[in-house]
N, C-alpha and C positions, 0 to 999 in steps of 0.2 A: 862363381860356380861355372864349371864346364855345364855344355849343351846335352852331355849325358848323364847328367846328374837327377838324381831325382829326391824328390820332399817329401817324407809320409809324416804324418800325424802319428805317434804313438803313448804308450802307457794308459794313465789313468782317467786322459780327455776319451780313447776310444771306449775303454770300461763302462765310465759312465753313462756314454752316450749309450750305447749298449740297454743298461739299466735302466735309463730314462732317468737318469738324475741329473743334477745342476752341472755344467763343464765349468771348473772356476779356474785350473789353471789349462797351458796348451803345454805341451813339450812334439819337439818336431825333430827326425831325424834324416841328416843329407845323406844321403848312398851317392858313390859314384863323384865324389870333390876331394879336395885338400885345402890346410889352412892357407895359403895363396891363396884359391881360387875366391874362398869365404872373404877374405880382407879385400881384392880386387872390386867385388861386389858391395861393400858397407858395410858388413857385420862387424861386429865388433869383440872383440876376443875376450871371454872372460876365466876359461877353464884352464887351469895350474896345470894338474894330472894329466890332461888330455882334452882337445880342441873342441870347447864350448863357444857358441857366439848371439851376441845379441841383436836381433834387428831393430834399429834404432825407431823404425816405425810401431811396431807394436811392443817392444820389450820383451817378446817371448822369447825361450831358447831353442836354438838350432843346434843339438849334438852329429858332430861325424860320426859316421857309422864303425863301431871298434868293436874290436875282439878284447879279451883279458883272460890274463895267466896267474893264477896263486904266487906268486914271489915272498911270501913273508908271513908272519901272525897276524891275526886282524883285520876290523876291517879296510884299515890303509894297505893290506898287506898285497895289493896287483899288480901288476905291468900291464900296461895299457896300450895298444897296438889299433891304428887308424892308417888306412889308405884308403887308397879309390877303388882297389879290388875286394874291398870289405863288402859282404854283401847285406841285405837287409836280414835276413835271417839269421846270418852269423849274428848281427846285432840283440836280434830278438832274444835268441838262448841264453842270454851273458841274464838276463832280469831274472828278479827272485819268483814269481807266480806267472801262471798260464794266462791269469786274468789282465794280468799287468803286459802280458807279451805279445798282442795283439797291434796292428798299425792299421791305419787305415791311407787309401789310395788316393789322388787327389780326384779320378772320378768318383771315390766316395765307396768303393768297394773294399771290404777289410781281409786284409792279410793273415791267417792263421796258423801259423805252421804248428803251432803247439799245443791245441785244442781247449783255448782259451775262452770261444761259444760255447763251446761242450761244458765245461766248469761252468760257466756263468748261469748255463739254466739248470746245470746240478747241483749247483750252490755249493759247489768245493775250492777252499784254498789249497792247492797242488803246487807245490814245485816244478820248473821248467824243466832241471837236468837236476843230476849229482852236483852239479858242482854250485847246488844252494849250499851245500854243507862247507863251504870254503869260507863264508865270509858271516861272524856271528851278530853281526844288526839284524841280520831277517830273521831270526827269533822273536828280535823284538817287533818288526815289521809286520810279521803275517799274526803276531797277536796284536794286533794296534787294527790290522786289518778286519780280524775277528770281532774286534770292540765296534769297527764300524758298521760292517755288513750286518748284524746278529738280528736286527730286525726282519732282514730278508731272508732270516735262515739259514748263512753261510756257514761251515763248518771247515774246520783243517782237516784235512784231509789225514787217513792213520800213517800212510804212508810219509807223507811231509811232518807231521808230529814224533815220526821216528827221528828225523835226520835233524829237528828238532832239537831232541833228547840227548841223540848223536854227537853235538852240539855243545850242550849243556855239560854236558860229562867230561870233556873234550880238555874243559878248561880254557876255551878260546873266548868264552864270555869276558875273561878277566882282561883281555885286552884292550875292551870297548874303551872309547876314551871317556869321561866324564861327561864332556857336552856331547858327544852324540849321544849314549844312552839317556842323559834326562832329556835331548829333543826329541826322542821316541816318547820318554814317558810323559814327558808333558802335553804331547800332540793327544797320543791314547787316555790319556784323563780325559779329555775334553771332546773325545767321542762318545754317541749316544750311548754306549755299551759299556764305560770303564771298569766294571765288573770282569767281564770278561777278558777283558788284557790281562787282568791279574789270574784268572782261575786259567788260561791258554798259557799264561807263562808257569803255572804249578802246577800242570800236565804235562809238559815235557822238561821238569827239573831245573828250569830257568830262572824260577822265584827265588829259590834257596841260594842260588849262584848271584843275583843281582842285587836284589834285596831278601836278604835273609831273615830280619825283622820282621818282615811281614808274614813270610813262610812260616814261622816261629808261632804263628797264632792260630793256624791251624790245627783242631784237637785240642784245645784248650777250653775247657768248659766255664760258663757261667751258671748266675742262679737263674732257674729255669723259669721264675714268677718275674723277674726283670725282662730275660732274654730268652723268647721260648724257642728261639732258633737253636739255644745254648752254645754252639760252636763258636769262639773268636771269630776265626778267620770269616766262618759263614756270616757277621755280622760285619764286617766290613767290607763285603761284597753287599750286602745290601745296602749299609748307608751311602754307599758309594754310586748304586739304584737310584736311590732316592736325591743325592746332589745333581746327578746329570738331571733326571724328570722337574728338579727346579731349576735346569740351566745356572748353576753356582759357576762361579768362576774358577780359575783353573790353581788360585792358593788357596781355597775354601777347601775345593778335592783332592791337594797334596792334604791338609791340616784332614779332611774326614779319611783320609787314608791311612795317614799316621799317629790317630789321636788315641787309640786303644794299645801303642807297641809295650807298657808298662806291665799289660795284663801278661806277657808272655815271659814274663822276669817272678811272676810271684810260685813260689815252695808247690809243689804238686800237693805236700800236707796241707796246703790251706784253700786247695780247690774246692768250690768252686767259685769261692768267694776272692775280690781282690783288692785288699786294702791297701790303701796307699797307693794303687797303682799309676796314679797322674803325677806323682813326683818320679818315680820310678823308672817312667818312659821318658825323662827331658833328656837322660845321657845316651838313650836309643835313638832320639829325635833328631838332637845335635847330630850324632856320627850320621844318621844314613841322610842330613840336612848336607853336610859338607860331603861326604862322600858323592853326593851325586850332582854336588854345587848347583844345588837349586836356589832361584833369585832371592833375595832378602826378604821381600814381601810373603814369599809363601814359605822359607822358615820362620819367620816369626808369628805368619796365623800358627803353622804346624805347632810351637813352642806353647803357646797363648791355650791352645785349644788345647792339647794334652794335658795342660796343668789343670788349667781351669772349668773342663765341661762339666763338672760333676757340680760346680759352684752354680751354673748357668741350671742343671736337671733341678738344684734344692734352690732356686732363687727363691721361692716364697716362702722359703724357712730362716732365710739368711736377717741376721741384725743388720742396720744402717750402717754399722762400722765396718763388718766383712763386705757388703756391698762397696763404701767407697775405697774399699784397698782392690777389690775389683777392678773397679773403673779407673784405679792410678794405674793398675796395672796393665790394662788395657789402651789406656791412654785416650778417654772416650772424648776429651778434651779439644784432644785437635786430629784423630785420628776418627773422625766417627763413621769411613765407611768401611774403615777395617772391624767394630765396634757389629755394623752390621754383619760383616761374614763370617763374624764369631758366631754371633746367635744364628744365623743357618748353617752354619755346623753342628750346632749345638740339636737344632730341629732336626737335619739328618739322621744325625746320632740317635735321640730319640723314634725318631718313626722307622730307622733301619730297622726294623725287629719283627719277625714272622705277627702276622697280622695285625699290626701298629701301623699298616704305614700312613695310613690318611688319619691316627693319630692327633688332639689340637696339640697343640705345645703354647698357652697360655705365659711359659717363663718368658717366653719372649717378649709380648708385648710388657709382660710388669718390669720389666729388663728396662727398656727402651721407656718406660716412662719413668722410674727411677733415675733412670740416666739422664732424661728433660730434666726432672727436677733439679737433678746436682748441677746440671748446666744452668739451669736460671738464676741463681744464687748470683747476685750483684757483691761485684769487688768491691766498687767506689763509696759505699758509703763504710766498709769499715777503714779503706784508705783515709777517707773524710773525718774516720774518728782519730786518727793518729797512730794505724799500728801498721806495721813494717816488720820484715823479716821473717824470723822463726813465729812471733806472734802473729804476724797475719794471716800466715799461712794455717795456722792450729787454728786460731778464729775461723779462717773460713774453712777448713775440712769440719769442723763442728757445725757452722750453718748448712754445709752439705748433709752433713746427718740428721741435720732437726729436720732438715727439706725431705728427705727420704721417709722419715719416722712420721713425716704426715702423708707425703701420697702414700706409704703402709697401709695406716690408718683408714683413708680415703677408699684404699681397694677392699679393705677386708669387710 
């Protein structure tokens, strides 16, 4: 780096600091270098698009100070433009919110140019310029943002939820690539709000366009003595409440997200009721499973859970035998901590519901002890008697069931 260069701190380390929250990552931006000047000194190069570099001392990133131009659909779709006459402000404007657009100096005085303090004790997510509306991830961005702030009261601002909508209608959502929208949507689950990602993406039209599925249960009614919320959609904004308030991991609240999509498939004639609906949503499941190529682990809770929550609500009604096709299914065998994030889903589910939420959910534990009993069932003495194969295995699903048909017994 030349002698007139200078280093600001900016994005979401000034934000927080701001806020008084935790600073967990840095991002630092050089004004006034080039990639020379950056490799002369140590860094080390990491950015494809445009000159990213890492200082091998703390691993944080140092971006050059760049302008960008719309060249294309999407969000790959820029040209990216870095010199030494770039200035910090030019930098500033290119970011998606006011709050995010702030730097700070390295005597520790912050840079504003775009009323970023202003937002922060107004509690509004605002766009920097127009030309938010260029690039369709920060739809998903400033509702992920919404999901995080919501406890402090943050709100999108109407103006930014236009350009939003803007957006949505646009048809430039459909460019997103697969892995960066589920890295948005898997980050926004696993904020304290993920409620609100979703009801911020079904206010500016973004739901229908990304995941339609879910949009689809909006206005769909239940029985009102089950679900006194009645509205689909409004129930899965709250069990989805209810998984962050238990810190559920981040395939529990894909699986509590998509565990009701069947209910959006059943005849308006047979509302409000929805029979069958957990076979119903496995081919909803599947498609918005692959379309958004989410990991294995959280399609298969999502699959697990849609079929089977309603088997997990009537556990104390269930025979030995429906129980151990349960647990094959589940595979409580050698999977038991996937076993466990069935049944807090299954809790979610249930306490998602206008005044339920601190709810007991009692199927759980008879679940989990059920489940002990099939697991204790010893191999080796009917190996000992001589049976193998298809016999063994019926022998022992039958001692699973006698095991079960006594803790029954035992609990009732």
């Amino acid at each position: 780096m030349s002698s007139t260069s200078s280093i600001y701190l900016v994005g979401g380390a000034v934000r927080d600091q701001l806020l008084d929250r935790p600073v967990t990552d840095r991002d630092w931006v050089v004004v006034g270098s080039t990639p020379e000047a950056m490799l002369a000194q140590g860094y080390q190069p990491v950015g494809q698009d445009f000159p990213v570099f890492i200082k091998p001392q703390t691993g944080e990133e140092y971006a050059l100070a760049r302008t960008e131009r719309k060249s294309g659909k999407g969000y790959g779709g820029f040209t990216f433009h870095t010199s030494a006459d770039v200035t910090l402000e030019d930098d500033l404007i290119r970011r998606d919110l006011t709050i995010n657009a702030m730097a700070q100096a390295p005597d520790g005085s912050i840079i504003d140019p775009y009323g970023g303090q202003q937002d922060l004790h107004r509690r509004l997510l605002r766009h920097v310029s127009p030309a938010f509306a260029e690039d369709p991830l920060r739809v998903l961005r400033v509702a992920r943002f919404a999901a995080r702030f919501a406890d402090l009261g943050f709100q999108v601002a109407p103006e930014t939820l236009g350009l939003m909508r803007q957006l949505a209608e646009s048809g430039e959502l459909q460019t997103l690539t697969a892995e960066r929208s589920w890295q948005e949507i898997s980050r926004a689950l696993m904020e304290p709000h993920p409620e609100v990602f979703i009801q911020v993406l079904r206010d500016c039209g973004a739901l229908a366009e990304l995941l339609p599925e879910i949009d689809a249960l909006f206005g769909v009614p239940q029985p009102q003595a089950h679900h006194p919320e009645i509205d689909t959609g409004e129930h899965i904004l709250q069990v989805l409440q209810i998984a962050a308030r238990e810190q559920l991991p981040l395939p529990a609240r894909w699986a509590c997200l998509l565990h009701d999509l069947g209910k959006a498939l059943t005849p308006q004639a047979q509302w409000p009721k929805h029979h069958g609906h957990e076979q119903k949503g496995l081919k909803a499941v599947k498609a918005i499973n692959q379309r958004c190529k989410a990991p294995k682990d959280c399609q298969e809770l999502a699959l697990l859970c849609c079929e089977y929550h309603t088997h997990s609500h009537r556990a104390l009604e269930l025979r030995p035998q429906t129980l151990i096709k349960l647990f094959k299914a589940l595979d409580i065998y050698r999977r038991a901590e996937r076993f466990e994030y069935f049944l807090a889903v299954c809790r979610a589910d249930a306490q998602g519901r206008t005044g339920r939420e601190e709810a007991p959910y009692p199927q759980a534990d008879y679940l989990r002890g059920a489940a002990e009993a099939a697991r204790a069932v010893a191999v080796q003495p009917l190996l000992a008697a001589g049976l193998q194969g298809a016999e063994l295995g019926k022998a022992l699903e039958q001692s699973r069931q006698q095991a079960i048909a006594d803790y029954k017994a035992a609990w009732t």
